[in-house]
C-alpha positions in Angstrom: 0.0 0.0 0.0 1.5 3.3 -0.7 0.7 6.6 0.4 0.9 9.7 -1.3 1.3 13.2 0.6 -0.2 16.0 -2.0 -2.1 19.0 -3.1 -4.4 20.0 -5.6 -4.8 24.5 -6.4 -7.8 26.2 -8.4 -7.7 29.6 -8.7 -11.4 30.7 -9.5 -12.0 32.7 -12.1 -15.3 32.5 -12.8 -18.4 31.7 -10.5 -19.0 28.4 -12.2 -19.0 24.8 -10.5 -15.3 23.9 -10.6 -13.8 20.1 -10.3 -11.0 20.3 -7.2 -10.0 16.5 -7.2 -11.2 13.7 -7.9 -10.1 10.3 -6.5 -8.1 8.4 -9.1 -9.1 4.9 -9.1 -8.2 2.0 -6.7 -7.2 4.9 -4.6 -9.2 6.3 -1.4 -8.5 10.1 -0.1 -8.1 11.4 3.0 -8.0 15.5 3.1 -6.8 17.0 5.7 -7.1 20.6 4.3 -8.8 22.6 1.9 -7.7 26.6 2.5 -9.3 29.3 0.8 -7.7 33.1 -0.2 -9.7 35.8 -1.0 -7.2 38.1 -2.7 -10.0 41.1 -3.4 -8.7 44.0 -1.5 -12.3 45.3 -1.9 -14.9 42.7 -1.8 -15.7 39.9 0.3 -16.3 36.8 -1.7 -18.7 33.6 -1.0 -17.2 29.6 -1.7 -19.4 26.9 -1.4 -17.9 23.3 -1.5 -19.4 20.2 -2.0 -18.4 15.8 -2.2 -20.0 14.2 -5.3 -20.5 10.5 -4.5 -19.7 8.2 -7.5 -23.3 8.3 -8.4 -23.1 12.1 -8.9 -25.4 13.0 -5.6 -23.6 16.3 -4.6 -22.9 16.8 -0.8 -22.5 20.0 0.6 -19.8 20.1 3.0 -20.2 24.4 3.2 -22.7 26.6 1.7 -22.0 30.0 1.3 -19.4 30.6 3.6 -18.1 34.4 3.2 -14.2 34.8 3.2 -13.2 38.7 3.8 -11.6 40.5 2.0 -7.7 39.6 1.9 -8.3 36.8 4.2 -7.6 33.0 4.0 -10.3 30.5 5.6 -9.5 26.9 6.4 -13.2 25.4 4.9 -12.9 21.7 6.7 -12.0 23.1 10.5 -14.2 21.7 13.4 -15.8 24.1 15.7 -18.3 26.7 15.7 -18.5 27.8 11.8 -21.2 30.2 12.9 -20.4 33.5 10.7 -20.6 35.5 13.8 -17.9 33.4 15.7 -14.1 34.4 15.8 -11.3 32.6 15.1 -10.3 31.7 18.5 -13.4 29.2 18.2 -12.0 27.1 15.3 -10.1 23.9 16.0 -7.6 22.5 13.8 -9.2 21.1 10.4 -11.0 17.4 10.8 -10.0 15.3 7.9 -12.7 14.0 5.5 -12.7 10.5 3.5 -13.0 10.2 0.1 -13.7 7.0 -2.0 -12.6 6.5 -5.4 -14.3 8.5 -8.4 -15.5 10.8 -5.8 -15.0 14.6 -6.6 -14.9 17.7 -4.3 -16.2 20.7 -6.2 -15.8 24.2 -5.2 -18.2 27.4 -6.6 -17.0 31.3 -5.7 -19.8 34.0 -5.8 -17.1 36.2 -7.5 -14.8 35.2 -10.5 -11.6 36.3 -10.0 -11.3 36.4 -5.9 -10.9 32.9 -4.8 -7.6 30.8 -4.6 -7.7 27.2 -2.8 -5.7 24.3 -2.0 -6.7 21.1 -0.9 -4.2 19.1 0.8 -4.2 15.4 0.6 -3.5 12.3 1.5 -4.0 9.4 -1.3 -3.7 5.7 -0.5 -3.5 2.9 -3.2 
């Protein structure tokens, strides 16, 4: 069995549905972190991220979480996620399994703001 420490970027251009990752086959996922920039100096910006299970039901893991202005958000942390929290309320990110031909898709309000990274670890 080997394992595979890696990372997968999108910088989001436009506000469309956009494919992050998706499992390769005979493989299963484990992410331990999907960070999201908003380099806007004016705006806030919106992401939304969701798992797609091999039979193409879509998952939301986040809907509509707003990243400030110049800001980076870690989008899988455990904790209160309340928009109202702070920080200081947000544990470190809980990993999340994924199974082979599963996809994690991201959508940005805003074309243009949104950078992410999902970090992962890939086991075949």
């Amino acid at each position: 069995m080997a394992n595979v420490y890696t990372n997968y970027k999108a910088v989001l251009t436009t506000n469309a549905l956009t494919t992050l990752y998706t499992v390769a086959s005979e493989k299963t996922a484990i992410i331990k972190s999907v960070r999201v920039a908003n380099i806007d100096s004016e705006n806030d910006c919106k992401i939304s991220i969701f798992l797609v299970d091999s039979n193409s039901v879509s998952y939301n893991l986040q809907t509509d979480r707003t990243v400030e202005k110049l800001s980076t958000e870690e989008l899988l942390a455990a904790g209160n996620l309340d928009q109202s929290s702070a920080d200081s309320s947000i544990a470190s990110p809980c990993p999340l399994v994924v199974k082979e031909s599963e996809k994690i898709q991201v959508q940005a309000e805003n074309g243009g703001d949104l950078h992410v990274i999902l970090s992962v670890l890939e086991i075949s």
